[in-house]
C-alpha positions as CSV (number, residue, x, y, z in Angstrom):
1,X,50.2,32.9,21.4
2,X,47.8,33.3,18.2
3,X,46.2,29.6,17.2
4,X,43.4,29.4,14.8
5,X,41.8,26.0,14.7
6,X,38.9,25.1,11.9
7,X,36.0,22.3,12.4
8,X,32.9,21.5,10.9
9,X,34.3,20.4,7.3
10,X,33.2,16.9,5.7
11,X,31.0,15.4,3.1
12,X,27.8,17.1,2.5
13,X,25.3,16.7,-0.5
14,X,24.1,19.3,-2.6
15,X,21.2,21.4,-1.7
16,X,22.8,21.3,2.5
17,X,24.0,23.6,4.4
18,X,27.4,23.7,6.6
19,X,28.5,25.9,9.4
20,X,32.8,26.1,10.0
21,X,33.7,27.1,13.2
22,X,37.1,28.7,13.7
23,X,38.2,29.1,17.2
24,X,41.0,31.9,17.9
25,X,43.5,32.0,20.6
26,X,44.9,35.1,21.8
27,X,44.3,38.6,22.2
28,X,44.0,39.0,18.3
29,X,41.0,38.2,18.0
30,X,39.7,41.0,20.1
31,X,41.6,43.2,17.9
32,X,41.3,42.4,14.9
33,X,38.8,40.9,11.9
34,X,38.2,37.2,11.1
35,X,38.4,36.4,7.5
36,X,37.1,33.6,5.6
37,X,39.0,32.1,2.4
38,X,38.6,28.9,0.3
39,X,41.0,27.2,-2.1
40,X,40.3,24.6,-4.6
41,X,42.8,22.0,-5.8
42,X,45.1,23.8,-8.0
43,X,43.1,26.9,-7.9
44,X,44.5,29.9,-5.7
45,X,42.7,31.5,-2.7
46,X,39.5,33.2,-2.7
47,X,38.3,35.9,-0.3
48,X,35.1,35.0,1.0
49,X,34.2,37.8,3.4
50,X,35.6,39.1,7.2
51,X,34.0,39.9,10.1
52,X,35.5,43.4,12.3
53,X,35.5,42.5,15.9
54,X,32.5,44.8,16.2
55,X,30.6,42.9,14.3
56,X,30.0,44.0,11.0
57,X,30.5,41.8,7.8
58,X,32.0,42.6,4.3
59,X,31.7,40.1,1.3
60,X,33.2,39.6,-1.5
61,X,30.3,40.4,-4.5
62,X,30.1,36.8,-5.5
63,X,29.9,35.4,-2.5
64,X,27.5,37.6,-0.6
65,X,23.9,35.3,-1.7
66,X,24.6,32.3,0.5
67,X,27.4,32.8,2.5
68,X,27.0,34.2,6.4
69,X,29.8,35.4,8.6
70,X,29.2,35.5,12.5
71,X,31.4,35.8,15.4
72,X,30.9,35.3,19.4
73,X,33.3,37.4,21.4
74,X,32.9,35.4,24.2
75,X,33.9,32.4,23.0
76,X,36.2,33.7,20.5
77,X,35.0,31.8,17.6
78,X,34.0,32.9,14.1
79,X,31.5,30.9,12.2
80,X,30.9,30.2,8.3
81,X,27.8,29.2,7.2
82,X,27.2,28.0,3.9
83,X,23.7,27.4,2.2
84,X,23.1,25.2,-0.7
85,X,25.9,24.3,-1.1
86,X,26.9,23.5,-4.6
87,X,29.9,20.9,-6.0
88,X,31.9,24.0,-6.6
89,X,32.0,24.8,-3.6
90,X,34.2,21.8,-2.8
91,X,37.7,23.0,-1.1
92,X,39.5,24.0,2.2
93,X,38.0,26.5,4.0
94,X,40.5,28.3,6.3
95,X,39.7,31.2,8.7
96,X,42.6,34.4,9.2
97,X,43.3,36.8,12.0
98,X,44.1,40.1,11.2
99,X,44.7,43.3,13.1
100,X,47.0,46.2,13.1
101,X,48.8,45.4,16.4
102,X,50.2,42.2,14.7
103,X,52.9,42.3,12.0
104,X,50.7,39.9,10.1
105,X,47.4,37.7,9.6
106,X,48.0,34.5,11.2
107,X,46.0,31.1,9.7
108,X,44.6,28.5,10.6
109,X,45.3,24.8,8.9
110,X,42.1,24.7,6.9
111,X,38.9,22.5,7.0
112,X,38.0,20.4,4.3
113,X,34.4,20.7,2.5
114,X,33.6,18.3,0.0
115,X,29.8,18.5,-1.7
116,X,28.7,15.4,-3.9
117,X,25.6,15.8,-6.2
């Protein structure tokens, strides 16, 4: 059974830094790459970046300056880390699962990150 369970969300002031943990369950994430999206209230959902399970990260342009995708195989878990982190970048953060043995990307329930000034 695929789960994907975010942590590491909360209340942060400007300037910090944050690292999201997503923790996968099943074979997937062997398989397959861990995105990264975000989603503002009322806005729709932005690709961050993924990570392929051997290793290597893609971005999207805009977010490649302080955003850093890493995963340990071992421990199945894909991290987020966020540096200075700016109000606008208040939103849930949710990790995906995606590989071609599986009909389709599987979620997790999201993380909340909220930055104050």
């Amino acid at each position: 059974q695929v789960q994907l369970v975010e942590s590491g969300g909360g209340l942060v002031q400007a300037g910090g830094s944050l690292t999201l943990s997503c923790v996968v369950s099943g074979a997937i994430f062997a398989l397959g790459d861990i995105g990264w999206y975000r989603q503002a209230q009322g806005q729709k959902r932005d690709f961050i970046g993924k990570i392929t399970n051997n290793l290597q990260p893609d971005y999207a342009t805009t977010m490649k300056e302080r955003f850093t995708i890493s995963r340990d195989n071992f421990k199945q878990t894909a991290f987020l880390q966020i540096n200075s982190l700016k109000p606008e970048d208040t939103a849930v953060y949710y990790c995906s699962a995606e590989s071609p043995y599986y009909e389709h990307p599987f979620w997790g329930q999201g993380t909340q990150v909220t930055v104050s000034l």
